[in-house]
NUVO-117118 format. One record per residue (C-alpha): residue number from 1; x, y, z. Coordinates in steps of 0.2 Angstrom, whole numbers, plus 5000, padded with zeros to 4 digits. Last residue first. Layout:
BEGIN
<NUM; <X; Y; Z>>;
...
END
This chain:
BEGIN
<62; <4963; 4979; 4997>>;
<61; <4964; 4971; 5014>>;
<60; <4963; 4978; 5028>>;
<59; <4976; 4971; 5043>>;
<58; <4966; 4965; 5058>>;
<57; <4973; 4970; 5075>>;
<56; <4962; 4986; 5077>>;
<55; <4947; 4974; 5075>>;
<54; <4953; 4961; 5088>>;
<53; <4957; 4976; 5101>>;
<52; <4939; 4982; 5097>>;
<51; <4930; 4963; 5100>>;
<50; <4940; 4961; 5116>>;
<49; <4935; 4981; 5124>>;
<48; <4916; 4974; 5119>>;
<47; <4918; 4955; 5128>>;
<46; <4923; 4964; 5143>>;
<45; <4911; 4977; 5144>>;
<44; <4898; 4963; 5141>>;
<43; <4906; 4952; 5153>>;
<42; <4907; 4968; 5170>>;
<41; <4888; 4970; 5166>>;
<40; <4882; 4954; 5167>>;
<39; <4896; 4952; 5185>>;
<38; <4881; 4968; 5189>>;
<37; <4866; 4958; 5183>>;
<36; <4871; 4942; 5193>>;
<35; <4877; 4950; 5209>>;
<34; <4860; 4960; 5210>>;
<33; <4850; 4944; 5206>>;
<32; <4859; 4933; 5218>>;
<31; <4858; 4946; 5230>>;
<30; <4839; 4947; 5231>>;
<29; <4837; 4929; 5230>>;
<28; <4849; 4926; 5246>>;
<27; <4838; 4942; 5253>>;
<26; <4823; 4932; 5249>>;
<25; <4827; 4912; 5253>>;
<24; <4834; 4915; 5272>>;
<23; <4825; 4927; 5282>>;
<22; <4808; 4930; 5274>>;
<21; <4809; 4914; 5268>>;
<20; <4814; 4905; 5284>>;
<19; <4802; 4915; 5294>>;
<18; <4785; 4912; 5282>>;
<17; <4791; 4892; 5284>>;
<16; <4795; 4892; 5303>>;
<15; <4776; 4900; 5305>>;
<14; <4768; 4891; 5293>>;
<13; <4773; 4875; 5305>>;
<12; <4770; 4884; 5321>>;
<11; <4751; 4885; 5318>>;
<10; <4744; 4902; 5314>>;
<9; <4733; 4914; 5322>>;
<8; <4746; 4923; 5331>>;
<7; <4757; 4927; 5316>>;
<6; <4739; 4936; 5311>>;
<5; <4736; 4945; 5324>>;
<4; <4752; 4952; 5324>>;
<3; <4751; 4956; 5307>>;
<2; <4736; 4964; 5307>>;
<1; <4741; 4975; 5323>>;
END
């Protein structure tokens, strides 16, 4: 009932704005951040197996 009332109360202007970033700016935002931690994830894994084929291709020297 609050909200209602209050979408009511304001002018279309603030309406289109609240709308397009409810819809549109946050669940883009949301997924950019979940895609961004997770392809993150997938680099570092990466970059570890790279460093232990590297190190098990090194001769020692004595």
């Amino acid at each position: 009932m609050f909200f209602i009332r209050m979408m009511n109360d304001m002018k279309i202007r603030k309406k289109l704005a609240v709308t397009f970033i409810s819809v549109a700016v946050l669940p883009l935002l949301l997924c950019g951040l979940f895609l961004t931690g997770k392809l993150r994830e997938i680099v570092i894994e990466n970059a570890f197996v790279q460093v232990s084929t590297n190190v098990e291709r090194v001769p020692e020297v004595n």
